[in-house]
mmJSON file of the N, C-alpha and C atoms, coordinates in Angstrom:
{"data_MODEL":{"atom_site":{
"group_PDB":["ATOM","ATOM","ATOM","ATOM","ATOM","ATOM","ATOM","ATOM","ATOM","ATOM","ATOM","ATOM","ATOM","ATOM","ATOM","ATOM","ATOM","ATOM","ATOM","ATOM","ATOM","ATOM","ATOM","ATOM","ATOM","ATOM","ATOM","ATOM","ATOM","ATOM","ATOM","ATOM","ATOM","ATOM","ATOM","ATOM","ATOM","ATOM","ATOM","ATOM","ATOM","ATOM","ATOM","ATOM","ATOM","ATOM","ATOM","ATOM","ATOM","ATOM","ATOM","ATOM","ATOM","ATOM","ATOM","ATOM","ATOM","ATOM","ATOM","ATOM","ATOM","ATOM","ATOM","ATOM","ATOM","ATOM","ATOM","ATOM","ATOM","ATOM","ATOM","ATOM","ATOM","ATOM","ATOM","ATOM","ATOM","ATOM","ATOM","ATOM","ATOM","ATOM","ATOM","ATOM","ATOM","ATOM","ATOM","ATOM","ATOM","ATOM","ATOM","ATOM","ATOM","ATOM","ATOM","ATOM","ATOM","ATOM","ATOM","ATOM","ATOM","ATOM","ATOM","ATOM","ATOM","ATOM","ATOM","ATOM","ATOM","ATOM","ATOM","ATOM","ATOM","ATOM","ATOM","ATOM","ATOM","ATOM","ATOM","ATOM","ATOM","ATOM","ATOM","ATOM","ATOM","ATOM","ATOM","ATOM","ATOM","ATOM","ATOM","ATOM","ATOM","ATOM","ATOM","ATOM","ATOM","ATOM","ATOM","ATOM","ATOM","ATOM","ATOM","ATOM","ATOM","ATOM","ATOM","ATOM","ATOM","ATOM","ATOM","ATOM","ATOM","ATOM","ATOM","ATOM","ATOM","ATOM","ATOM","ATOM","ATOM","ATOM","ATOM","ATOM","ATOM","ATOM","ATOM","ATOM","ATOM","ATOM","ATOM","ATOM","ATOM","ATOM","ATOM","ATOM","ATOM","ATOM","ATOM","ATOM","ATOM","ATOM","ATOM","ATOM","ATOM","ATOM","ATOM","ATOM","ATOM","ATOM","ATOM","ATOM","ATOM","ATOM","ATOM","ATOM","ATOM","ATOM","ATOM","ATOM","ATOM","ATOM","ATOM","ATOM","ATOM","ATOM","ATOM","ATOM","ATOM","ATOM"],
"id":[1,2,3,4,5,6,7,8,9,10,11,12,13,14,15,16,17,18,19,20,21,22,23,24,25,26,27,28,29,30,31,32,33,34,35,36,37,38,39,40,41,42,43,44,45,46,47,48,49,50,51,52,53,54,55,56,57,58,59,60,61,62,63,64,65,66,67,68,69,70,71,72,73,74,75,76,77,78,79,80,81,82,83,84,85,86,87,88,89,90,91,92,93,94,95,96,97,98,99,100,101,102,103,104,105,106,107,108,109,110,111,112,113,114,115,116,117,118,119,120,121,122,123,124,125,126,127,128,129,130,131,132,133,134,135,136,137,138,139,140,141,142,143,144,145,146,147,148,149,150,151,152,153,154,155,156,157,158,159,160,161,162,163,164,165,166,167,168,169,170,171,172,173,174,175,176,177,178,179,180,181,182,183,184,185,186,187,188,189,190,191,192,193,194,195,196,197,198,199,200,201,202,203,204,205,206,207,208,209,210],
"type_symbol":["N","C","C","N","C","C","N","C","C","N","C","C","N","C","C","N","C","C","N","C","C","N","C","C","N","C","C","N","C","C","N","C","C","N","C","C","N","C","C","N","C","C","N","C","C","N","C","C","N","C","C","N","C","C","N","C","C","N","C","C","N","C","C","N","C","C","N","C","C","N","C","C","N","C","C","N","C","C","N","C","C","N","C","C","N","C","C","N","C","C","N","C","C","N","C","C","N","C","C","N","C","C","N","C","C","N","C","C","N","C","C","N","C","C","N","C","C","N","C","C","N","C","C","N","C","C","N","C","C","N","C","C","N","C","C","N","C","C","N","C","C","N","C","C","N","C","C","N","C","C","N","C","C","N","C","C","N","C","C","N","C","C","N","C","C","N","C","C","N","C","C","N","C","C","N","C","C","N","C","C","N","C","C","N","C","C","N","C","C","N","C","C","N","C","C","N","C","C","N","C","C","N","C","C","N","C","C","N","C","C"],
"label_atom_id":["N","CA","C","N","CA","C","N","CA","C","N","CA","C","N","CA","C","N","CA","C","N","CA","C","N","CA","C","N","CA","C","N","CA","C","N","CA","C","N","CA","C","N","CA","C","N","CA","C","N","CA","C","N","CA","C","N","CA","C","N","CA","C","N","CA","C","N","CA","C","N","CA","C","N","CA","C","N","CA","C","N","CA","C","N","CA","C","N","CA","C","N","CA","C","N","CA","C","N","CA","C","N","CA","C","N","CA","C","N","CA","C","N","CA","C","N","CA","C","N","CA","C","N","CA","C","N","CA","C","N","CA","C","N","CA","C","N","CA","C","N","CA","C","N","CA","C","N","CA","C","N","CA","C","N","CA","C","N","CA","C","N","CA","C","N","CA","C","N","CA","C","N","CA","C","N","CA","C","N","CA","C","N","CA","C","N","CA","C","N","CA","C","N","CA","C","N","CA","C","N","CA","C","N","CA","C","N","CA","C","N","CA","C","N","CA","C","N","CA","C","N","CA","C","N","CA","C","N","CA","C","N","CA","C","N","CA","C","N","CA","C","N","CA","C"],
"label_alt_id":[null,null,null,null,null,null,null,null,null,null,null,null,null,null,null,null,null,null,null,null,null,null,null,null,null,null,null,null,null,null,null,null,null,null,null,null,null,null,null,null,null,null,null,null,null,null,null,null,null,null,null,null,null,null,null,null,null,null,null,null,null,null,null,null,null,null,null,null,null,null,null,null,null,null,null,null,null,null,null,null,null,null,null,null,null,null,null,null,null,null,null,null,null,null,null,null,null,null,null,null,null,null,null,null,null,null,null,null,null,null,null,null,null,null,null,null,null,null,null,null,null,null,null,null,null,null,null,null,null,null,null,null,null,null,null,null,null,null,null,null,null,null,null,null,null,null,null,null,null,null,null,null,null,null,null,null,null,null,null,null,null,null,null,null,null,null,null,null,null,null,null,null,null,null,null,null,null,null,null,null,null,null,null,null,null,null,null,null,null,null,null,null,null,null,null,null,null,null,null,null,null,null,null,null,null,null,null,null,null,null],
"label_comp_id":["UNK","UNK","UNK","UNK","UNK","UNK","UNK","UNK","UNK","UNK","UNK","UNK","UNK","UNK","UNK","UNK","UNK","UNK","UNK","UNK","UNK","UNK","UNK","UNK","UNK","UNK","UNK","UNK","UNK","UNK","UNK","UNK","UNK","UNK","UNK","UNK","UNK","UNK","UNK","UNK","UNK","UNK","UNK","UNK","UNK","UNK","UNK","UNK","UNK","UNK","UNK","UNK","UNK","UNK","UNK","UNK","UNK","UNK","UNK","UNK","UNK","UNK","UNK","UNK","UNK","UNK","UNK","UNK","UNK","UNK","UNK","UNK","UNK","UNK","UNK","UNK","UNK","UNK","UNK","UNK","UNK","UNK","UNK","UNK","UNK","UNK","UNK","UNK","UNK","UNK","UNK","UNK","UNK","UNK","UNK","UNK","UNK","UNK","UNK","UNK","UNK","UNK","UNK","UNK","UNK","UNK","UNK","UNK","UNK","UNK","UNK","UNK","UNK","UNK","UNK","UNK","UNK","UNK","UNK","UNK","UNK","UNK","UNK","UNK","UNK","UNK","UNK","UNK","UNK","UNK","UNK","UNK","UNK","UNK","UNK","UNK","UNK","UNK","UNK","UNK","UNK","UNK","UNK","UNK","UNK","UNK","UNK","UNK","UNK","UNK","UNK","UNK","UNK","UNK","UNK","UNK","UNK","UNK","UNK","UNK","UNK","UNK","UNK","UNK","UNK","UNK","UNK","UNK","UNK","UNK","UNK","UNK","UNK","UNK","UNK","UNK","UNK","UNK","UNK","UNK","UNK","UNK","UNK","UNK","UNK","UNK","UNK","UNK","UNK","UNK","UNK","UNK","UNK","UNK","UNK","UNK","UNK","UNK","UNK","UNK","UNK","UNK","UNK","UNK","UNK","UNK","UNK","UNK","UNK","UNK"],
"label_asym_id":["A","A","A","A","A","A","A","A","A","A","A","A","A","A","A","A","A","A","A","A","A","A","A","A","A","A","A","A","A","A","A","A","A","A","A","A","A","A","A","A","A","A","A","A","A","A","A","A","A","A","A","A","A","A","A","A","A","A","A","A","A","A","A","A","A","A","A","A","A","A","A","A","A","A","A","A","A","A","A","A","A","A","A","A","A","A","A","A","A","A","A","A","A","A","A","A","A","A","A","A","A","A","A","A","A","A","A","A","A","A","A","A","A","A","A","A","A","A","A","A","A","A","A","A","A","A","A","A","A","A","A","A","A","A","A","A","A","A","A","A","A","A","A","A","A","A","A","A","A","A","A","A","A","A","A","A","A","A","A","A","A","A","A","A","A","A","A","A","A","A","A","A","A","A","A","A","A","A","A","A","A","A","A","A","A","A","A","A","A","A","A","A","A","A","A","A","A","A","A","A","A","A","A","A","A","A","A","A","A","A"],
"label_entity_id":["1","1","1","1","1","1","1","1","1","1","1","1","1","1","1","1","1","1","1","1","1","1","1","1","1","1","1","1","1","1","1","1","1","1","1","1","1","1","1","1","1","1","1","1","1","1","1","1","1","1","1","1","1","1","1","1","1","1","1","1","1","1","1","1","1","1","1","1","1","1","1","1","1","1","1","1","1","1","1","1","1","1","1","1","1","1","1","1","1","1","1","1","1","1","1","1","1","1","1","1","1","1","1","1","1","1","1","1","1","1","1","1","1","1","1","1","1","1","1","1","1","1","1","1","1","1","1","1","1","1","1","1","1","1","1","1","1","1","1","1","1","1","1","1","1","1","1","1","1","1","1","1","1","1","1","1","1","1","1","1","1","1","1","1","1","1","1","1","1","1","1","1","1","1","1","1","1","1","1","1","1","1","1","1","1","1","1","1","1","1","1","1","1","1","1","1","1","1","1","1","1","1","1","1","1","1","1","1","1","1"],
"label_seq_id":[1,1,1,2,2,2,3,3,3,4,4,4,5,5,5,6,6,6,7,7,7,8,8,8,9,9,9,10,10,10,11,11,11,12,12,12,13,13,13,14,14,14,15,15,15,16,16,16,17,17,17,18,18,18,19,19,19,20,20,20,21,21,21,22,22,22,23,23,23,24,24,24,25,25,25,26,26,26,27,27,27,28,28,28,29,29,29,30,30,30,31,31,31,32,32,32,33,33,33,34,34,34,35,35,35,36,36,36,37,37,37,38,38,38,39,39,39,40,40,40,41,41,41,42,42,42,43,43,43,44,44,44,45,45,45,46,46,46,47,47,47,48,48,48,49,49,49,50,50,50,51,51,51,52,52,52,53,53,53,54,54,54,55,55,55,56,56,56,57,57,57,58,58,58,59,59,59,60,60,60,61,61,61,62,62,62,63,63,63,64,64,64,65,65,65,66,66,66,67,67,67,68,68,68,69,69,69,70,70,70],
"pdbx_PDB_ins_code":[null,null,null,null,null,null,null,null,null,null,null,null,null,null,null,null,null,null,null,null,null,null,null,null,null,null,null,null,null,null,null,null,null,null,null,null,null,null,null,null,null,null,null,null,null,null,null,null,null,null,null,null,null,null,null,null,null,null,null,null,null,null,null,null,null,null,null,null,null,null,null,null,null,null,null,null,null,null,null,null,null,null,null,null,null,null,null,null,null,null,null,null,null,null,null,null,null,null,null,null,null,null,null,null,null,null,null,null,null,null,null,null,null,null,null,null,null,null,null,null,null,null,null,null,null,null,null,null,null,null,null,null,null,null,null,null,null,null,null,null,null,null,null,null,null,null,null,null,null,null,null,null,null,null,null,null,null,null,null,null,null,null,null,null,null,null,null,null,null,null,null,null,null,null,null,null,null,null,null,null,null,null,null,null,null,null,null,null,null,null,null,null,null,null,null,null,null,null,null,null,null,null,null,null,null,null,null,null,null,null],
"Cartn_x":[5.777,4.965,4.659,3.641,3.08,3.512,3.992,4.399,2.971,2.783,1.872,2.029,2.863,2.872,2.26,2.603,1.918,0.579,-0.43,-1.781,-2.001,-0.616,-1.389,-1.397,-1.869,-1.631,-1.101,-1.81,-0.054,1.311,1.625,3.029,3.464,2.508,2.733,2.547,1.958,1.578,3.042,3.138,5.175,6.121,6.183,6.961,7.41,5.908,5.875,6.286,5.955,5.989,7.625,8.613,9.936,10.323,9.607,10.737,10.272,9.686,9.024,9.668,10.106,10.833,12.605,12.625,14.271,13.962,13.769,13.723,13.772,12.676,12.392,13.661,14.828,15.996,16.626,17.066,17.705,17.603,16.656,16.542,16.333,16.425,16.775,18.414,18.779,20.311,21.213,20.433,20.752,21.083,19.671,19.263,21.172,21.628,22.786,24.185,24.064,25.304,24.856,23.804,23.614,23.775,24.012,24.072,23.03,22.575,21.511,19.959,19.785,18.022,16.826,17.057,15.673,16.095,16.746,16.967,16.753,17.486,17.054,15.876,15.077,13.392,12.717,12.992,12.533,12.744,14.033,14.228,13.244,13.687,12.233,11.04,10.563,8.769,8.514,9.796,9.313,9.026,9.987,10.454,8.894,8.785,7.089,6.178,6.22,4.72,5.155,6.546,6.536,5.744,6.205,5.731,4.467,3.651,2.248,1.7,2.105,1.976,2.483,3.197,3.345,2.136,1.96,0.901,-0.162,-0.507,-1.843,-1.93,-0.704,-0.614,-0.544,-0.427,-0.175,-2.213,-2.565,-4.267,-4.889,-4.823,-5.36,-5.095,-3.597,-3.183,-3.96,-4.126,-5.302,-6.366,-7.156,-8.551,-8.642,-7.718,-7.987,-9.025,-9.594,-10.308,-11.447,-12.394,-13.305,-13.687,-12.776,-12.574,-12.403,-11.451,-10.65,-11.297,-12.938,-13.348,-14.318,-15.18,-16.262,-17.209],
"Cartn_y":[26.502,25.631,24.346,24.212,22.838,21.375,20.235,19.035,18.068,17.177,16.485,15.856,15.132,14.554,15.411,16.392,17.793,17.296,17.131,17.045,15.69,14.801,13.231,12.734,12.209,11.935,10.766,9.874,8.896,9.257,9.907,10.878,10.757,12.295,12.78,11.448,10.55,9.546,8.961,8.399,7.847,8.327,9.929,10.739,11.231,11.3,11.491,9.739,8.818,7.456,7.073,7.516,7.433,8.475,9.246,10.502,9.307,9.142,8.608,7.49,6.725,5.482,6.26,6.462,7.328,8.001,8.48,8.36,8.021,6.981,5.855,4.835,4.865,4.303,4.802,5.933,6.842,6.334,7.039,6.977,5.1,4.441,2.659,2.576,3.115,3.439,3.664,5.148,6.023,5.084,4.036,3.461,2.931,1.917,1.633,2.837,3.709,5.416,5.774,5.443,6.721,5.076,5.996,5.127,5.426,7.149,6.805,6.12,5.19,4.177,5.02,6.393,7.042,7.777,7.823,8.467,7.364,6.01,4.719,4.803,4.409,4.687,5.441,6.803,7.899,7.626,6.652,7.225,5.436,4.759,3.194,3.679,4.622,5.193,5.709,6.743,7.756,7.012,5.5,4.714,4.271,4.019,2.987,4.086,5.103,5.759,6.33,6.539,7.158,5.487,4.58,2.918,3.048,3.325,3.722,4.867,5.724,7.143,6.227,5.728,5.256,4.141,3.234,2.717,3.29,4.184,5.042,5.307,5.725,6.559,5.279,4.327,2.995,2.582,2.434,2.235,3.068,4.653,5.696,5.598,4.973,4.435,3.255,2.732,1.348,1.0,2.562,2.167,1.198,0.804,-0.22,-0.206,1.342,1.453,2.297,2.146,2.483,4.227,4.666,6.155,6.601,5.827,6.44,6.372,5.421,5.254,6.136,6.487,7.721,7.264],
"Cartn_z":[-14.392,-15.217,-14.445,-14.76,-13.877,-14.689,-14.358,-15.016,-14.858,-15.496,-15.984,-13.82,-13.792,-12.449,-11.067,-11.52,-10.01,-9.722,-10.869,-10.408,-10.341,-10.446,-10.079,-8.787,-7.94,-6.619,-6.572,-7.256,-7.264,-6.717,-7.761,-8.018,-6.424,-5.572,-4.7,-3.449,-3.592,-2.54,-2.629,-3.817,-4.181,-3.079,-3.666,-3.443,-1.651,-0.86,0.255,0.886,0.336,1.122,0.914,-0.317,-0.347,0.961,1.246,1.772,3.296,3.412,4.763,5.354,4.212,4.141,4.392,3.512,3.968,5.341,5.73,7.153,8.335,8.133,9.17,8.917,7.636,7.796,8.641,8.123,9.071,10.416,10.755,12.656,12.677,12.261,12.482,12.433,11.541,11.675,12.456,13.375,14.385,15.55,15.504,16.922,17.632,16.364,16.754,16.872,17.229,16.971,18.099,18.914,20.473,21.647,22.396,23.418,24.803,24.938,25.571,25.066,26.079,26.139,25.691,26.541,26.137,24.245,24.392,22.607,21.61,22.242,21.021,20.857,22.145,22.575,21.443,21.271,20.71,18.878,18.48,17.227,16.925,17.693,17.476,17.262,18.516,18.56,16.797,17.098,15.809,14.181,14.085,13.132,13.148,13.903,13.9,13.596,13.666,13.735,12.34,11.889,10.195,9.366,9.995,9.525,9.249,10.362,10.184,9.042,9.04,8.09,6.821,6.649,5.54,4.949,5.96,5.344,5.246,6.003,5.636,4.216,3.698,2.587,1.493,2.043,0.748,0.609,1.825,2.047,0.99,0.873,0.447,-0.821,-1.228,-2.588,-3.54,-2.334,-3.193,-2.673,-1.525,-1.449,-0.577,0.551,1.439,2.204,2.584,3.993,2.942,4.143,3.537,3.767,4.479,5.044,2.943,2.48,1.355,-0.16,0.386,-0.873,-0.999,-2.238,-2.559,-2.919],
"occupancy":[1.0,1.0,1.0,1.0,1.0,1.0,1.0,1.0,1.0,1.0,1.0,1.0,1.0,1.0,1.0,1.0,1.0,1.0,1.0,1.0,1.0,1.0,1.0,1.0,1.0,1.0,1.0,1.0,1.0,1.0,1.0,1.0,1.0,1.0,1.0,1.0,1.0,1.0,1.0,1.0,1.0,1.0,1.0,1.0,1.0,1.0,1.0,1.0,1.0,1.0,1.0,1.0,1.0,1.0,1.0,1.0,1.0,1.0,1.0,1.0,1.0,1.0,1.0,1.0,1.0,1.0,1.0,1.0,1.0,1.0,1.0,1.0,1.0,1.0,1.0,1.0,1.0,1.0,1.0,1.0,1.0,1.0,1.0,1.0,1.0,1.0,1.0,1.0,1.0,1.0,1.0,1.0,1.0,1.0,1.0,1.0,1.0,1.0,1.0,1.0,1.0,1.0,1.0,1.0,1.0,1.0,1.0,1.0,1.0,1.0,1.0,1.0,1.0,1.0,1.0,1.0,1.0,1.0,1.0,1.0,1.0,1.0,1.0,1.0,1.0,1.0,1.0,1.0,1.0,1.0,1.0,1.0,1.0,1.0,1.0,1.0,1.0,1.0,1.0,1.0,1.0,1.0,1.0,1.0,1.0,1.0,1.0,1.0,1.0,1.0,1.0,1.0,1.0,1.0,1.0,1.0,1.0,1.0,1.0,1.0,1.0,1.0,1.0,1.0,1.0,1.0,1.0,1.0,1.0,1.0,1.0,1.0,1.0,1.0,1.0,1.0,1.0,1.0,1.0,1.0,1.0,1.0,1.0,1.0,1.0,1.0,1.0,1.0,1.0,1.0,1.0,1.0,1.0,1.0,1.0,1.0,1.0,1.0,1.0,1.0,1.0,1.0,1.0,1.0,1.0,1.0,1.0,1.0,1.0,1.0],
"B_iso_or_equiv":[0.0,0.0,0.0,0.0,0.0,0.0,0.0,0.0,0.0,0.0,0.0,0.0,0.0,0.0,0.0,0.0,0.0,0.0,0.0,0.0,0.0,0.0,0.0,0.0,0.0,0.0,0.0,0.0,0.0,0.0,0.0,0.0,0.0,0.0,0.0,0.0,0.0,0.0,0.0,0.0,0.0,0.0,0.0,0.0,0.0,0.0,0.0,0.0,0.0,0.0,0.0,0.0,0.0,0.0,0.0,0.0,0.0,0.0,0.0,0.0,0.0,0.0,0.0,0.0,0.0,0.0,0.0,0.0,0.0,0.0,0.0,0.0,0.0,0.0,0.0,0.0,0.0,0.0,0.0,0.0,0.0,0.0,0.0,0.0,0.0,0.0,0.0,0.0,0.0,0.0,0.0,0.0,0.0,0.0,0.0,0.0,0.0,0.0,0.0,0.0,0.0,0.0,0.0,0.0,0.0,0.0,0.0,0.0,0.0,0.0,0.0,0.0,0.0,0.0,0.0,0.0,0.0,0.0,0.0,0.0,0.0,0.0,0.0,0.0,0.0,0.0,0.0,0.0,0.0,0.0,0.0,0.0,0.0,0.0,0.0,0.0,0.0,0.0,0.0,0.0,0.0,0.0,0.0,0.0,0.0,0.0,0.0,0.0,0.0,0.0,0.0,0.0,0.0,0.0,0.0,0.0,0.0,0.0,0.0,0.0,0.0,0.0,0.0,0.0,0.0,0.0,0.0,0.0,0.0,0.0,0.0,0.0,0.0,0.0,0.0,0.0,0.0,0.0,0.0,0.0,0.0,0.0,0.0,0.0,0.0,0.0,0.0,0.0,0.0,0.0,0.0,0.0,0.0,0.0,0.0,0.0,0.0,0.0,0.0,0.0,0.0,0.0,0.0,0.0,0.0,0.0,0.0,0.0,0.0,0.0],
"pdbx_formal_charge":[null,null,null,null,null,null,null,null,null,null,null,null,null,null,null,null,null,null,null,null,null,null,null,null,null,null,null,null,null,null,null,null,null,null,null,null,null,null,null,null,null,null,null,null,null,null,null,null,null,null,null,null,null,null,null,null,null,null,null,null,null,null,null,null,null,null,null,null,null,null,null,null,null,null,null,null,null,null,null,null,null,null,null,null,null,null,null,null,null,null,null,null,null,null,null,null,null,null,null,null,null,null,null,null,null,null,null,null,null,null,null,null,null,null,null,null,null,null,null,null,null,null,null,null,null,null,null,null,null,null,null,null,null,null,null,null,null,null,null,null,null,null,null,null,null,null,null,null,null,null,null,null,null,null,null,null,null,null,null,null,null,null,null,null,null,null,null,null,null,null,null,null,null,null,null,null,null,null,null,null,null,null,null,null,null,null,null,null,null,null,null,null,null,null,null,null,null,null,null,null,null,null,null,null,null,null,null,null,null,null],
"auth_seq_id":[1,1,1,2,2,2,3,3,3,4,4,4,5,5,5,6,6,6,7,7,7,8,8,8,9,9,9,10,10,10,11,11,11,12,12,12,13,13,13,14,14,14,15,15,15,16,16,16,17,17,17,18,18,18,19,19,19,20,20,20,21,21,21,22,22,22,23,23,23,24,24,24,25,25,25,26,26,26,27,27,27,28,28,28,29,29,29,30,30,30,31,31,31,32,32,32,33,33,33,34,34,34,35,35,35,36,36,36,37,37,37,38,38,38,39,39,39,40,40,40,41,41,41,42,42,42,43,43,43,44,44,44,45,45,45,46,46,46,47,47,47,48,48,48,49,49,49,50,50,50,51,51,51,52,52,52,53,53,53,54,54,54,55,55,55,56,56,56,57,57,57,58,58,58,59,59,59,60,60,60,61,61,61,62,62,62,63,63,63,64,64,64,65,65,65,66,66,66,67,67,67,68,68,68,69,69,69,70,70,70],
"auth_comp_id":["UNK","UNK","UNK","UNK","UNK","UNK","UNK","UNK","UNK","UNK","UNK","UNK","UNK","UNK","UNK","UNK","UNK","UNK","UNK","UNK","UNK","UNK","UNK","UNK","UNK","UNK","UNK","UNK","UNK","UNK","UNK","UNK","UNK","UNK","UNK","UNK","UNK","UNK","UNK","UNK","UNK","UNK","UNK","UNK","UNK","UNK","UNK","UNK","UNK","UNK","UNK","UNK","UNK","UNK","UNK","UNK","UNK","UNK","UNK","UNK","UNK","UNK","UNK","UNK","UNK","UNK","UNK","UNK","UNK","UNK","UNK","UNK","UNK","UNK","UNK","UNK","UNK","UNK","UNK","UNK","UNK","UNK","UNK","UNK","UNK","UNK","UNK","UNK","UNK","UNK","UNK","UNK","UNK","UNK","UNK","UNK","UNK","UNK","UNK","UNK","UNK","UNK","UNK","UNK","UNK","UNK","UNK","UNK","UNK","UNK","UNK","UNK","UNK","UNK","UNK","UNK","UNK","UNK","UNK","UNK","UNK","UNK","UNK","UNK","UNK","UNK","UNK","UNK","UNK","UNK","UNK","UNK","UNK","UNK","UNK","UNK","UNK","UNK","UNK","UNK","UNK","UNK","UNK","UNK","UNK","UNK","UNK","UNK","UNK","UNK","UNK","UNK","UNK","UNK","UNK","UNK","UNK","UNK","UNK","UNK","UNK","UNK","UNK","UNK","UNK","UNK","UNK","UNK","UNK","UNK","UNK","UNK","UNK","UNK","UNK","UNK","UNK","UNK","UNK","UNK","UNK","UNK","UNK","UNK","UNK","UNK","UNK","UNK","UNK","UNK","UNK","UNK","UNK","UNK","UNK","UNK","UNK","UNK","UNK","UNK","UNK","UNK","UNK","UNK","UNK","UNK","UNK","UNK","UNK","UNK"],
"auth_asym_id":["A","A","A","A","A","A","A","A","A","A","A","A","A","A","A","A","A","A","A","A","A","A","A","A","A","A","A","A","A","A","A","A","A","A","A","A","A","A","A","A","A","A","A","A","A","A","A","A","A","A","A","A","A","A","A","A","A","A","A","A","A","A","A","A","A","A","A","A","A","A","A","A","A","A","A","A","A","A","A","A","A","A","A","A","A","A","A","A","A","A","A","A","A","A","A","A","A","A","A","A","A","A","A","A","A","A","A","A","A","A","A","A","A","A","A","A","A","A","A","A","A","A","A","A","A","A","A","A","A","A","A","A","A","A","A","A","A","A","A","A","A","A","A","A","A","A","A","A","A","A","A","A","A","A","A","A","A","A","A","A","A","A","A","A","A","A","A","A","A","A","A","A","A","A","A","A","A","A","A","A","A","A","A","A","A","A","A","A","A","A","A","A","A","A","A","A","A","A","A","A","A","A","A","A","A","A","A","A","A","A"],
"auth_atom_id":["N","CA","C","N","CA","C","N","CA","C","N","CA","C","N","CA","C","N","CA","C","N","CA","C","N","CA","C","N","CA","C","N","CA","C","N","CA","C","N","CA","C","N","CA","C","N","CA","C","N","CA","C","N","CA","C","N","CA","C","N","CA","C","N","CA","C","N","CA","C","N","CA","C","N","CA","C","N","CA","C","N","CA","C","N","CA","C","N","CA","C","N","CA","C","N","CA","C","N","CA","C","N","CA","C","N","CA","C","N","CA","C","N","CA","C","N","CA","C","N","CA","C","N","CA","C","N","CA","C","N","CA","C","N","CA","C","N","CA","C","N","CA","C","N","CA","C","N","CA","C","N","CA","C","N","CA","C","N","CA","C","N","CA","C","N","CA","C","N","CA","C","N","CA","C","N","CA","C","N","CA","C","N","CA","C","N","CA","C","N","CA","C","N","CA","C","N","CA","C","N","CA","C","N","CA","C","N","CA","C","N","CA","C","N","CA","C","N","CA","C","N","CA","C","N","CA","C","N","CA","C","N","CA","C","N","CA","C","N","CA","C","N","CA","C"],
"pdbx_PDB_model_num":[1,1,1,1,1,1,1,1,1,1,1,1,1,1,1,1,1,1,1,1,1,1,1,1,1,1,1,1,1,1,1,1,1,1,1,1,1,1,1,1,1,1,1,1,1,1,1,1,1,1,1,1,1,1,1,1,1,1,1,1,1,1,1,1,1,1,1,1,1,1,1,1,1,1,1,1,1,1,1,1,1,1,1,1,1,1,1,1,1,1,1,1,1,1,1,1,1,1,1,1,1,1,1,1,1,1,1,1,1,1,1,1,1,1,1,1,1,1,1,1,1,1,1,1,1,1,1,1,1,1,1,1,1,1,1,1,1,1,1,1,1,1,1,1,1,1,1,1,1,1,1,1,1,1,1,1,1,1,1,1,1,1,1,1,1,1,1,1,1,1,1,1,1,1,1,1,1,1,1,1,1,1,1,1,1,1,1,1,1,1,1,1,1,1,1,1,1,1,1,1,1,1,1,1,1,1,1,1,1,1]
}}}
């Protein structure tokens, strides 16, 4: 059965930008637990570019760009 929230994109914009955010903690977390440079490197890069994906998804949320409007 489908819930009232499935077909809202809100919902799903929320939903994907929490998981995105828990993440990009994560690997900020990580940075201090490894000790090789190129792996900090990698879990910083990856932290910034979920940063980005996230705001995309906040833009698309309130119509920032003009890619997102109709």
């Amino acid at each position: 059965m489908v819930s009232q929230t499935d077909g809202d994109p809100r919902h799903h914009i929320r939903q994907t930008k929490a998981r995105l955010r828990e993440i990009t903690d994560h690997l900020r977390e990580d940075i201090d637990k490894v000790d090789e440079p190129q792996l900090k490197a990698m879990f910083e890069t990856s932290a910034e570019v979920l940063t980005g994906l996230s705001k995309a998804f906040s833009d698309y949320e309130q119509k920032n760009e003009s890619a997102w409007r109709k």
